[in-house]
N, C-alpha and C positions, 0 to 999 in steps of 0.2 A: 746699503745705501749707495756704495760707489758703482755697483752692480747697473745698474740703472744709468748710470751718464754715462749717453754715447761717448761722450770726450773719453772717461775712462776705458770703455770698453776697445774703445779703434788703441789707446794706449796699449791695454792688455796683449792687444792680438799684434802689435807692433812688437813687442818686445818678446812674444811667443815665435814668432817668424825670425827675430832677430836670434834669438836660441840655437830656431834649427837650422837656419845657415850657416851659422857658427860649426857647427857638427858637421854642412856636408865638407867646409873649406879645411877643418880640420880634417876631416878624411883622406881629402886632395891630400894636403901637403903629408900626411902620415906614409902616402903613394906615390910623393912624389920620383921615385925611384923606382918603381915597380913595372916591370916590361910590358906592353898593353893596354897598361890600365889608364880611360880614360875620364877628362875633367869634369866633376859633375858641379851642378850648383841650382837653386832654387827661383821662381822667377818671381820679379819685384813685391812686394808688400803690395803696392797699388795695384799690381795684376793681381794676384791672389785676393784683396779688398773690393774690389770691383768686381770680382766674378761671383754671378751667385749663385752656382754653381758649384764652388770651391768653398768649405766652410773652415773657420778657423776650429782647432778640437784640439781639446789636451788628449796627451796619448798615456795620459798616466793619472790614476785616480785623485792623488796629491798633490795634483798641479794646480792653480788657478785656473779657475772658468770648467773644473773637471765636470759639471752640470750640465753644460753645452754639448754639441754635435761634435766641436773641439777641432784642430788643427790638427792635416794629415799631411807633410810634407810631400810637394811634389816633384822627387826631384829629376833632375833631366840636365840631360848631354848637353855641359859648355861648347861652345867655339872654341875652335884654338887649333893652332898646327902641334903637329904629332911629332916629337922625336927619333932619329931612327930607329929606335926599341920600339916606336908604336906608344908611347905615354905622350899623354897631351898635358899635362899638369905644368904650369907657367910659376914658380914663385912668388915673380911679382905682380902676378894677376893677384894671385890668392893675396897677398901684402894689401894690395889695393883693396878689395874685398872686404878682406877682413876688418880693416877703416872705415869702410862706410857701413859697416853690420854694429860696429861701435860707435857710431856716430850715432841712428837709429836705434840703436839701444838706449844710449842716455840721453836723446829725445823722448822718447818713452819715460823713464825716472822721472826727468823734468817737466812733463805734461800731471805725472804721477802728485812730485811734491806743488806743483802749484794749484791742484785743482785740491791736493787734502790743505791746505794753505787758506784757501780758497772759501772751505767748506766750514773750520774753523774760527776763522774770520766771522763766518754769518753766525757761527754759534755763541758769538761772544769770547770764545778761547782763541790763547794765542800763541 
């Protein structure tokens, strides 16, 4: 049933994007030490949503939405100046980041719980 409402499916693929950023900022700062090595990160939800080109696809059978073309992270070389080792990884970038990957996550939950709210409601359940 929920399958079906665009509402829920942009939800899905919001909080599936929100995942894999999570994972690359987590990598960042895992490097943030590492001689070289530079800051990656993945480009907005809305770019990625708007491209049709670019489809959302679970990368794992046990995911939600695992039926679909599914979501293929695409990640790519942040901005940022380079330490003298040559690492670009900024802290409080990834800090920043990471907040608004959280933020968009539990927009995602909350589109989740008021559309099953929502759906209940019409069912006479409450």
């Amino acid at each position: 049933m929920f399958e079906k409402l665009t509402l829920t499916k942009m939800a899905r693929d919001l909080a599936g994007h929100a995942g894999a950023r999570m994972g690359v900022i987590a990598r960042n700062v895992a490097n943030a030490d590492t001689p070289g090595f530079k800051s990656m990160d993945l480009p907005s939800f809305a770019e990625v949503y708007r491209d049709p080109g670019q489809q959302m696809r679970a990368t794992n059978s046990r995911h939600i939405n695992a039926t679909s073309q599914g979501f293929e992270a695409m990640v790519r070389p942040s901005n940022g100046a380079s330490a003298p080792n040559g690492n670009s990884v900024s802290l409080e970038t990834e800090m920043v980041a990471s907040a608004a990957v959280r933020r968009d996550h539990d927009m995602a939950l909350a589109i989740f719980r008021s559309t099953s709210s929502i759906i209940r409601t019409s069912l006479g359940r409450s």
